[in-house]
C-alpha positions as CSV (number, residue, x, y, z in Angstrom):
1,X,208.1,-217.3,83.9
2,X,210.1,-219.3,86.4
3,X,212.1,-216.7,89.1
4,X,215.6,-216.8,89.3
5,X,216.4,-217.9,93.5
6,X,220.1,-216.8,92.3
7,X,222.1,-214.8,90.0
8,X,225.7,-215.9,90.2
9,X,226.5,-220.3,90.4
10,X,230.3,-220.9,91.5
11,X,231.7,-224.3,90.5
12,X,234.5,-226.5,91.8
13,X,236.5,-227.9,89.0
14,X,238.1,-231.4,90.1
15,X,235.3,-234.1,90.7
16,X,232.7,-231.1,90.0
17,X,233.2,-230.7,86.0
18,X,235.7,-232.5,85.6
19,X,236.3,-236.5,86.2
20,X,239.9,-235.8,87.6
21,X,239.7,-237.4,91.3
22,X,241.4,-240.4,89.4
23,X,244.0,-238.8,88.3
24,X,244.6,-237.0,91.1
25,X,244.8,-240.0,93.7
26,X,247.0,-241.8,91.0
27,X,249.6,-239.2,90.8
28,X,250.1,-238.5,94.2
29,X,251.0,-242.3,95.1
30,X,253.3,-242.3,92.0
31,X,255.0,-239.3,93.1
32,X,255.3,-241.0,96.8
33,X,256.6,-243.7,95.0
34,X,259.2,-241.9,93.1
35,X,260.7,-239.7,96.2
36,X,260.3,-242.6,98.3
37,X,257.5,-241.5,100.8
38,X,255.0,-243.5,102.4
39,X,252.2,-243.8,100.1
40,X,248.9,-241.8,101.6
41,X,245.4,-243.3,101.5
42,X,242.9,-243.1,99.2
43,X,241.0,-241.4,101.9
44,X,243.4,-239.0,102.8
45,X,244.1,-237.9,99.6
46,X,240.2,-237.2,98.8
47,X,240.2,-235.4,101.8
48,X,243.2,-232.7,100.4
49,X,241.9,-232.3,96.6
50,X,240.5,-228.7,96.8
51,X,243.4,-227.6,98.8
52,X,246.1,-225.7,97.6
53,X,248.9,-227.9,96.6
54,X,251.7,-226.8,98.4
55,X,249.0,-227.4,101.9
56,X,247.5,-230.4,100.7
57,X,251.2,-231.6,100.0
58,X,252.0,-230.2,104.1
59,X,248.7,-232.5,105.2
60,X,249.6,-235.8,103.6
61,X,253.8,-235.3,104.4
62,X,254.0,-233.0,107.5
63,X,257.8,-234.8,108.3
64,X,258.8,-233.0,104.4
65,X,261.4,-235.2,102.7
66,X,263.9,-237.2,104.5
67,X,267.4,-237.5,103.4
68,X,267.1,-240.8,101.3
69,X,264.4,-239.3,99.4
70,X,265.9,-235.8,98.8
71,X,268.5,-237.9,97.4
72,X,266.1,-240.0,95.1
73,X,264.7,-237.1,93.8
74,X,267.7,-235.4,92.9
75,X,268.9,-238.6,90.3
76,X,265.1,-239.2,89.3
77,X,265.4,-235.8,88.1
78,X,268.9,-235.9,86.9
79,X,269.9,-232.8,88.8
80,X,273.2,-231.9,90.7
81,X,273.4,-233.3,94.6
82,X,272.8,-229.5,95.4
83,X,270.1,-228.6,93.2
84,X,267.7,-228.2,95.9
85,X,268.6,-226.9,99.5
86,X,267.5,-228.9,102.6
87,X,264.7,-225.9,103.6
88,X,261.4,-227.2,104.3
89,X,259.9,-224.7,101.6
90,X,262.3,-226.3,98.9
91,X,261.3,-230.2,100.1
92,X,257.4,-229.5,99.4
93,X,258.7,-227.3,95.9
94,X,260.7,-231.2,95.1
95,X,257.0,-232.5,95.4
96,X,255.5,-230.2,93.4
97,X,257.8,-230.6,91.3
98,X,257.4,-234.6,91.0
99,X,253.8,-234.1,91.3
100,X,253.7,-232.0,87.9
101,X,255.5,-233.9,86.4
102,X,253.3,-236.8,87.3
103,X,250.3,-235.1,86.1
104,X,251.0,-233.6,82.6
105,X,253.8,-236.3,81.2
106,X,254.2,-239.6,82.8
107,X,250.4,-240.6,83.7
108,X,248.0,-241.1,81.1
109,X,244.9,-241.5,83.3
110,X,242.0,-239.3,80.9
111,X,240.4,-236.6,82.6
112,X,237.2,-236.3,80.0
113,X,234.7,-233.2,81.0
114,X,231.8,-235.4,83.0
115,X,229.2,-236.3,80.3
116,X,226.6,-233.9,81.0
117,X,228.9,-230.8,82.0
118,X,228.7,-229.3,78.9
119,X,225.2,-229.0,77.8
120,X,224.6,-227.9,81.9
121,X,227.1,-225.3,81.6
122,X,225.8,-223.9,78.3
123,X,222.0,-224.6,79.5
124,X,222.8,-222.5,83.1
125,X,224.6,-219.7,80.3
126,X,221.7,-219.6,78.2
127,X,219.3,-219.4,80.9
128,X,221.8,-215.8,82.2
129,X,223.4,-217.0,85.0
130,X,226.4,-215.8,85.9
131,X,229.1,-218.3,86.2
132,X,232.6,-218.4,87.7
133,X,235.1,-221.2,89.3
134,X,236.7,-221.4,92.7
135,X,239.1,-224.1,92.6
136,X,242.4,-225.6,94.2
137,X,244.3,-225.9,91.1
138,X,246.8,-223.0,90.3
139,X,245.8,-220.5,88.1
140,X,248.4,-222.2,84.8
141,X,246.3,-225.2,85.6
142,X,243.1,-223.3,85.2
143,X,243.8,-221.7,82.0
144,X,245.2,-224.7,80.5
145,X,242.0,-226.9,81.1
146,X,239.5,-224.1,80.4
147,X,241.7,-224.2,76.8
148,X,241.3,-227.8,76.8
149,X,237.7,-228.1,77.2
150,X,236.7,-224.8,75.4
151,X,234.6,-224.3,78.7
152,X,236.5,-220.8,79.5
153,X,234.5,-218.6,77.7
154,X,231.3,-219.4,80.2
155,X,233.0,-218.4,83.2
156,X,233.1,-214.3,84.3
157,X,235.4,-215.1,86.9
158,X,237.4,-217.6,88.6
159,X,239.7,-217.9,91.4
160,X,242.2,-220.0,91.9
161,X,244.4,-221.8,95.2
162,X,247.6,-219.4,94.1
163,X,245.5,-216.2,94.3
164,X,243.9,-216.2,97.5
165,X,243.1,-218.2,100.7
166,X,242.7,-222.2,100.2
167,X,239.4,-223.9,101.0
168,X,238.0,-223.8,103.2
169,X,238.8,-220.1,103.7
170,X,235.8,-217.9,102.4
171,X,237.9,-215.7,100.2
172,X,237.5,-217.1,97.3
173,X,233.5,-217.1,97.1
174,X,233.9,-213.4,98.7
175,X,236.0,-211.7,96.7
176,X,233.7,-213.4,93.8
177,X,230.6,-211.5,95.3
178,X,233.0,-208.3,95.5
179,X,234.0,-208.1,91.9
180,X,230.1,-209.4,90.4
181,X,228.8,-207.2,92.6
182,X,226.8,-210.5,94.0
183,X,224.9,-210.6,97.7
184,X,225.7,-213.9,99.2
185,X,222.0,-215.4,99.4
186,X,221.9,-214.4,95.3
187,X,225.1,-217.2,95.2
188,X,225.4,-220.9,94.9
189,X,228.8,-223.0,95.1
190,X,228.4,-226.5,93.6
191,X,231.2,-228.5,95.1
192,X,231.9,-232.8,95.3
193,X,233.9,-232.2,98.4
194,X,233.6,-230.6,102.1
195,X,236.2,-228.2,101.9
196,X,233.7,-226.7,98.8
197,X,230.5,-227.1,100.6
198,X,232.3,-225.3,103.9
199,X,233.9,-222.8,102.0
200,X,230.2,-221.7,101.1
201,X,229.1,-222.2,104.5
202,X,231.8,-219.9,105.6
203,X,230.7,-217.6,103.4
204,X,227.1,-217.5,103.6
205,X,225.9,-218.2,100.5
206,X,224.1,-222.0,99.8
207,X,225.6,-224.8,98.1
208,X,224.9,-228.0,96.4
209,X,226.8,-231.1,97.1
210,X,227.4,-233.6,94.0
211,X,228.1,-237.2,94.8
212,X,230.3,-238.5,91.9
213,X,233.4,-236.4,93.5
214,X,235.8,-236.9,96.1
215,X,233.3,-237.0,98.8
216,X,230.4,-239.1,99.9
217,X,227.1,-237.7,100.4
218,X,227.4,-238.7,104.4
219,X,230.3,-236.8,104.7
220,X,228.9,-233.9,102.3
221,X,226.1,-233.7,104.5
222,X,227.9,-232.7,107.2
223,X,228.4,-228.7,105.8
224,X,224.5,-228.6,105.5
225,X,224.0,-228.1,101.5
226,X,220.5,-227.4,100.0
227,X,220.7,-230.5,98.2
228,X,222.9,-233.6,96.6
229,X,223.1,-234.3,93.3
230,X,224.1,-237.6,91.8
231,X,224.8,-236.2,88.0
232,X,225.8,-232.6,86.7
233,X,222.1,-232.6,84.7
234,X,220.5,-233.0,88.2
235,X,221.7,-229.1,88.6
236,X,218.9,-228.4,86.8
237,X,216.2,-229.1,89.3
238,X,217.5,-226.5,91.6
239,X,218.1,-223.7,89.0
């Protein structure tokens, strides 16, 4: 009988289980577009998915909204001149804002569950792992896509960007350990970008890096995971 190296496997969501790095990149220059910001890299905006929104948003448009923009925004969205105060809080709230909308109406980008996700997920479950998520996406977000996917009812825990320090911060995969009841060398984080694989790193538990993400396996490499993987089935090897 094989010998379990670790009790409790953390996941990433975005680029991890779920082929949304697309989508994500898409959205962000259309919402540029639409408040009339300069349009961010593809680079830079792999380099912010796993961040909370509101920081990623701080990364890619540190100068906020300029007075054109604001003013864009406010007929794009058909609201009164004064809708929205001229605070720097309320400028990266416009984006979010945009960016939602972006995301759940207006883009029709598919973000399918990677092939083999689902029969790993159920596999690792069958096998008695314990399974949670530590993601960037609010916790609404969350909920709504483990409803989508059905996937929710594998997970024992999850945290999300809205609930507790962003990645790269180690709170997330602690306060998992905390509430499982988990040692850190009994926990893996499977991540596709660096913030996930230095989250774990700054945590002290091992992590796998998958290569079908936001990141590339050079730049993966750089937090020190146990392994890549090029597929979610490749899990497997390591489990």
């Amino acid at each position: 009988m094989k010998i379990k190296q670790y009790d409790l496997v953390i996941f990433d969501w975005d680029g991890t289980l779920m082929d949304s790095i697309g989508k994500i990149i898409t959205c962000i220059e259309n919402m540029a577009k639409a408040l009339q910001l300069p349009i961010p890299t593809e680079s830079d905006i792999r380099d912010i998915i796993g961040l909370s929104m509101t920081e990623a948003l701080r990364v890619l448009f540190p100068q906020g909204l300029n007075l054109s923009a604001s003013s864009a925004y406010s007929q794009h969205q058909q609201h009164p001149k004064n809708a929205f105060s001229q605070g720097e809080d309320d400028q990266y709230q416009q984006m979010r804002v945009e960016f939602k909308a972006q995301y759940l109406h207006l883009d029709t980008t598919p973000t399918p569950l990677f092939a083999q996700a689902p029969v790993l997920i159920d596999e690792l479950h069958t096998q008695g792992y314990q399974l949670a998520v530590a993601t960037g996406k609010a916790r609404a977000g969350l909920d709504r896509v483990f409803a989508q996917t059905g996937l929710g009812r594998y997970f024992v825990a999850s945290r999300c960007a809205d609930e507790v320090h962003s990645k790269p911060h180690p709170e997330m995969i602690s306060s998992l350990l905390k509430e499982l009841n988990i040692a850190p060398n009994r926990a893996l984080m499977v991540g596709d970008s660096l913030l996930d694989l230095t989250m774990a790193a700054n945590a002290g538990i091992d992590s796998i890096g998958v290569t079908y993400g936001a990141h590339s396996a050079d730049k993966l490499l750089q937090a020190g995971p146990i392994a890549l993987i090029d597929s979610p089935a490749q899990l497997l090897q390591y489990l």
